[in-house]
KOLDRENVEX-365920 format. One record per residue: residue number from 1; residue in one letter; x, y, z of N, C-alpha, C in turn. Coordinates in steps of 0.02 Angstrom, whole numbers, plus 50000, padded with zeros to 5 digits. Layout:
! KOLDRENVEX-365920
   i aa   n.u   n.v   n.w  ca.u  ca.v  ca.w   c.u   c.v   c.w
 NUM  A     X     Y     Z     X     Y     Z     X     Y     Z
...
! end
This chain:
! KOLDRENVEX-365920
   i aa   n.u   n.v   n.w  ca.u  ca.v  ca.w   c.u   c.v   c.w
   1  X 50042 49941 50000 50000 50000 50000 50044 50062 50000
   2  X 50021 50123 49969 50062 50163 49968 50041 50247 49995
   3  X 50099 50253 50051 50083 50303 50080 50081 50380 50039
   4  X 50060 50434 50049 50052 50483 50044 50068 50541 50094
   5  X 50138 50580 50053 50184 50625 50085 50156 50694 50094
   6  X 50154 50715 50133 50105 50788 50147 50164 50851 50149
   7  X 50201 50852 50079 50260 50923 50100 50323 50911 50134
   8  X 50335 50824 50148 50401 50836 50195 50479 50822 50157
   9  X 50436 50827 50086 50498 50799 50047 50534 50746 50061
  10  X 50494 50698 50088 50536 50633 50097 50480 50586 50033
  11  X 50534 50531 50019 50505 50488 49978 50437 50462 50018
  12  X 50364 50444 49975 50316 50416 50006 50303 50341 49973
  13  X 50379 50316 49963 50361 50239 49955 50324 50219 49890
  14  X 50328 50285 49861 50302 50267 49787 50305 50251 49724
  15  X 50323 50202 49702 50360 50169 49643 50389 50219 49615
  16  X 50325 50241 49594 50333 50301 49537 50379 50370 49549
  17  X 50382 50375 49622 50429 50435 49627 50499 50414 49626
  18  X 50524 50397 49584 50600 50376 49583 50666 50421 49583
  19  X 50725 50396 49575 50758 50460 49603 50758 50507 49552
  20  X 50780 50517 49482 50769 50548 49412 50688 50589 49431
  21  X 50642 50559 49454 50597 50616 49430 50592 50674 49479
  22  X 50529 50719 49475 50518 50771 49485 50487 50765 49552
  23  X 50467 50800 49599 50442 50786 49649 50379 50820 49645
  24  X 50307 50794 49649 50264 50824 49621 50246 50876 49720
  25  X 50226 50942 49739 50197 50972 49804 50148 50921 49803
  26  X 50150 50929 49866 50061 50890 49904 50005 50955 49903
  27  X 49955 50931 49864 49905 50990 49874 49882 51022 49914
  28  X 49901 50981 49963 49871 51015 50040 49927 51067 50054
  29  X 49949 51064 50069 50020 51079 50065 50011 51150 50042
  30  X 50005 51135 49958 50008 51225 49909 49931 51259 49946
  31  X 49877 51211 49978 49821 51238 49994 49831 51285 50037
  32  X 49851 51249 50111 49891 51284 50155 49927 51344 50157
  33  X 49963 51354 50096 50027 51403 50087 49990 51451 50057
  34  X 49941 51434 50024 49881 51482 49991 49825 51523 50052
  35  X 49823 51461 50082 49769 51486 50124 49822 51531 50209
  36  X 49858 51517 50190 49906 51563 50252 49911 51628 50225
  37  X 49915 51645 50143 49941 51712 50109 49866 51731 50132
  38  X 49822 51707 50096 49746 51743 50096 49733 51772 50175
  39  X 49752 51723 50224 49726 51754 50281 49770 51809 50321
  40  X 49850 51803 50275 49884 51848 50290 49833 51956 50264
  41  X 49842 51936 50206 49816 51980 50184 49759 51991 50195
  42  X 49688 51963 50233 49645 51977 50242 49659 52016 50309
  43  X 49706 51989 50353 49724 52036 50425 49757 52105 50414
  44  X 49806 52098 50352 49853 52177 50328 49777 52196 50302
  45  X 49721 52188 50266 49660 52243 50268 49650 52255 50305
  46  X 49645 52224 50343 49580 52233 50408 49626 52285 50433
  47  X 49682 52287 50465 49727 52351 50483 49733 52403 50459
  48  X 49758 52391 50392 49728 52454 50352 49678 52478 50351
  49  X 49616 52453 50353 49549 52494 50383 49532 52498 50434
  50  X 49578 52471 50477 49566 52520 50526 49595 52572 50545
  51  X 49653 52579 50519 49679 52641 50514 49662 52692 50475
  52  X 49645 52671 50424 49580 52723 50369 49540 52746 50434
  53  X 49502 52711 50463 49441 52718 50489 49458 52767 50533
  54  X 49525 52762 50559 49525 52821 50624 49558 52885 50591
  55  X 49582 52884 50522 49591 52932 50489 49510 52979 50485
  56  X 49460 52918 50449 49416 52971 50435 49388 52989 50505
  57  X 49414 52960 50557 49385 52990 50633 49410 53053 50651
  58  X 49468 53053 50626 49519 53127 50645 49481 53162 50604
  59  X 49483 53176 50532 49457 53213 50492 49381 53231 50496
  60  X 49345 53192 50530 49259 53227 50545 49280 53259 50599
  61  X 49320 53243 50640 49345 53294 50723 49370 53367 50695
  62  X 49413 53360 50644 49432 53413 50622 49395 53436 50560
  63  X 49326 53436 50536 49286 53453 50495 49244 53496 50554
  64  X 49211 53455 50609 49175 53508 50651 49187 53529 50684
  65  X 49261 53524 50709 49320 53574 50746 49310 53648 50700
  66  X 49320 53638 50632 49326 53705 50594 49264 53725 50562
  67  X 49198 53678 50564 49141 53726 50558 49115 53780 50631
  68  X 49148 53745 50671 49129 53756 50734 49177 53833 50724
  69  X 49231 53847 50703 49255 53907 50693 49238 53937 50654
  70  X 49211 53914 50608 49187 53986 50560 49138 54001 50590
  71  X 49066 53971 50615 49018 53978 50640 49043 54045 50697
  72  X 49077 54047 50727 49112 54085 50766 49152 54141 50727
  73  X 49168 54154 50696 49221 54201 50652 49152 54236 50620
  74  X 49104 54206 50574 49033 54248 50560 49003 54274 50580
  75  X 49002 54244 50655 48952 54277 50709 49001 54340 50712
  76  X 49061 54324 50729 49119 54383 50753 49122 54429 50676
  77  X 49115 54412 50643 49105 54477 50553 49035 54505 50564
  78  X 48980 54481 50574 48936 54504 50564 48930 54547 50626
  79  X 48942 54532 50684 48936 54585 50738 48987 54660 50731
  80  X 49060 54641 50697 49104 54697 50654 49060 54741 50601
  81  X 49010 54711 50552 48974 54738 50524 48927 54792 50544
  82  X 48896 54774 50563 48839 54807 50633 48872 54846 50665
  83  X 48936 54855 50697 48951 54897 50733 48981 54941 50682
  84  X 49010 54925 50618 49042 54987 50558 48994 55027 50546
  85  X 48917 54994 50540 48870 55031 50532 48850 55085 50563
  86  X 48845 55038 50633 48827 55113 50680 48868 55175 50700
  87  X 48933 55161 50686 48997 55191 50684 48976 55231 50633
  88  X 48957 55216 50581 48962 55278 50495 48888 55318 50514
  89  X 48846 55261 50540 48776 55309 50561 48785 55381 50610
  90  X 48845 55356 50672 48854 55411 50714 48901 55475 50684
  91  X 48936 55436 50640 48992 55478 50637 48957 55512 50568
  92  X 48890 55496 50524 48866 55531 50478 48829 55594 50535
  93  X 48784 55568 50580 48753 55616 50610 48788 55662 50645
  94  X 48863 55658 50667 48886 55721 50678 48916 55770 50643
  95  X 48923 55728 50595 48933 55800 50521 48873 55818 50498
  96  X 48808 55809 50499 48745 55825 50501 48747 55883 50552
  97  X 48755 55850 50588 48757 55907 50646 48805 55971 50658
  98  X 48876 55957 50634 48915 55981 50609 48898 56037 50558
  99  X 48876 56021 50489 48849 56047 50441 48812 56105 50474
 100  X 48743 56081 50502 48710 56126 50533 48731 56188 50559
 101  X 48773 56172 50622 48831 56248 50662 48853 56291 50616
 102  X 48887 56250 50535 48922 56290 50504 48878 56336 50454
 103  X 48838 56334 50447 48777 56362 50404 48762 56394 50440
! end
């Protein structure tokens, strides 16, 4: 009866593998070596997204970190506005007033 070598590169007693030929892998074997890359690379994704993931975590922190400042900087322009106004309103009415004395 003839055994069956699983990758150890030793002869498995098989007529047919003689010393001249080729040594054929055990499929299990290339399965294995296949299925170790795949699950390699399925863990380097998974890391990589999660590092994506806390990328896009920083970047929404710092998206409403800086709406949160303009919201603030507008409020702070538009209250500058309002006060230029009342500034040109006062400072129109005392050359109004001005005007007046000199007439």
């Amino acid at each position: 009866m003839n055994e069956i070598a699983y990758g150890d590169g030793q002869d498995s007693g098989n007529p047919l593998a003689g010393a001249g030929s080729t040594a054929r892998p055990d499929p299990l074997t290339e399965l294995e070596q296949r299925w170790e890359k795949l699950a390699k690379g399925i863990q380097d994704l998974r890391a990589e997204n999660a590092a994506l993931w806390e990328q896009v975590q920083e970047r929404e922190g710092q998206v409403t970190r800086l709406e949160q400042e303009l919201t603030a900087r507008t409020a702070a322009f538009s209250a500058l506005q309002e006060e230029q106004q009342r500034t040109e309103q006062r400072i129109g009415g005392l050359l109004a007033r001005f005007d007046e004395i000199g007439q």
